[in-house]
Residue, then its C-alpha position, 0 to 999 in steps of 0.5 A: x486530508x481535510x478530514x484528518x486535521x487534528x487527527x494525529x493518526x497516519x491515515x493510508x488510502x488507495x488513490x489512483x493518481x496521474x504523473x507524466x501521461x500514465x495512471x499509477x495505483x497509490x497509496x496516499x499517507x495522510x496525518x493531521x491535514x497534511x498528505x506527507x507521501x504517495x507509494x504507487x503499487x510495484x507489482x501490478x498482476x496480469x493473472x486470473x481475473x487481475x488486469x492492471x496493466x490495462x489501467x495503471x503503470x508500474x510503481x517501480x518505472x515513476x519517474x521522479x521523486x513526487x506527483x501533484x496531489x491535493x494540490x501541492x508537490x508530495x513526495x512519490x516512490x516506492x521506497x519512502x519511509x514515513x516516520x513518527x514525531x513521538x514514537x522514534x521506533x516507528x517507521x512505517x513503509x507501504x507495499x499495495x497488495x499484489x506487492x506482497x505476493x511478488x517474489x521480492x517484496x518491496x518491504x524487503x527492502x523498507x525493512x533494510x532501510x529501517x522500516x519497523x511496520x509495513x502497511x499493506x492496503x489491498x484489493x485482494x478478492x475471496x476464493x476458497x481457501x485463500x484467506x488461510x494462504x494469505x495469512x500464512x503469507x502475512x504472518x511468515x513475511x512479517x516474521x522473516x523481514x523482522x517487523x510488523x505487518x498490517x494488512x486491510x483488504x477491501x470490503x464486501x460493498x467495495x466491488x462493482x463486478x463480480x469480484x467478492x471481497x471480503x473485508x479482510x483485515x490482519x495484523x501480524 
């Protein structure tokens, strides 16, 4: 958050953060200084080579409104929509990878409550043929939920296993 003082960008980054004894997989919005919210991830994947249950609860299940970060009190939830002093239009809501690909997105219902931008920081890997599957998926949910949608997958030095990621960036 130091870092972004005098920035007037809203920064998303990948924390994991600890509330009540259980470790959540967030996303922290940061703006000129300041940490104005945590998202933790809903859907966490028990598939393939994804073990997240292992490490993190799920985001849907915290309990409360806000977790200790950075050393104050700051709003946590899985529906939080961060809104833009001079850009009325602009209200940014946050879903974490795997989050898009569950049956009920939690942007569905961002979008329901006024979001007019999803921000999805991700950890996706690369097989084979699925960054044409992902971009499909990226470019059809942002037309059915009526907004835009960014997406930032990790990038290839990111991995400590043998995981590949690729970098991947969209903006739908």
């Amino acid at each position: 958050a130091d870092h972004s003082k005098g920035m007037k960008t809203l920064f998303v980054i990948g924390a994991p953060l600890q509330s009540d004894g259980k470790i959540y997989n967030c996303a922290v919005a940061i703006n000129d200084g300041n940490i104005l919210g945590v998202v933790p991830k809903s859907y966490l994947p028990t598939y393939g080579e994804f073990y997240e249950k292992r490490w993190f609860a799920e985001g849907r299940s915290f309990p409360g409104t806000t977790i200790h970060c950075g050393g104050k009190s700051v709003p946590c939830g899985t529906d939080i929509i961060f809104s833009c002093d001079n850009f009325e239009e602009l209200k940014v809501g946050i879903e974490i990878c795997e989050d898009l690909w569950s049956v009920t997105p939690p942007s569905n219902r961002l979008v329901s409550c006024g979001a007019t931008l999803i921000v999805n920081p991700s950890a996706s890997n690369e097989i084979v043929g699925k960054q044409q599957y992902r971009r499909k998926l990226i470019e059809m949910h942002s037309a059915t939920c009526l907004a835009g949608y960014a997406y930032a997958s990790s990038g290839p030095n990111e991995s400590s296993t043998d995981t590949v990621y690729s970098g991947y960036g969209c903006v739908a």
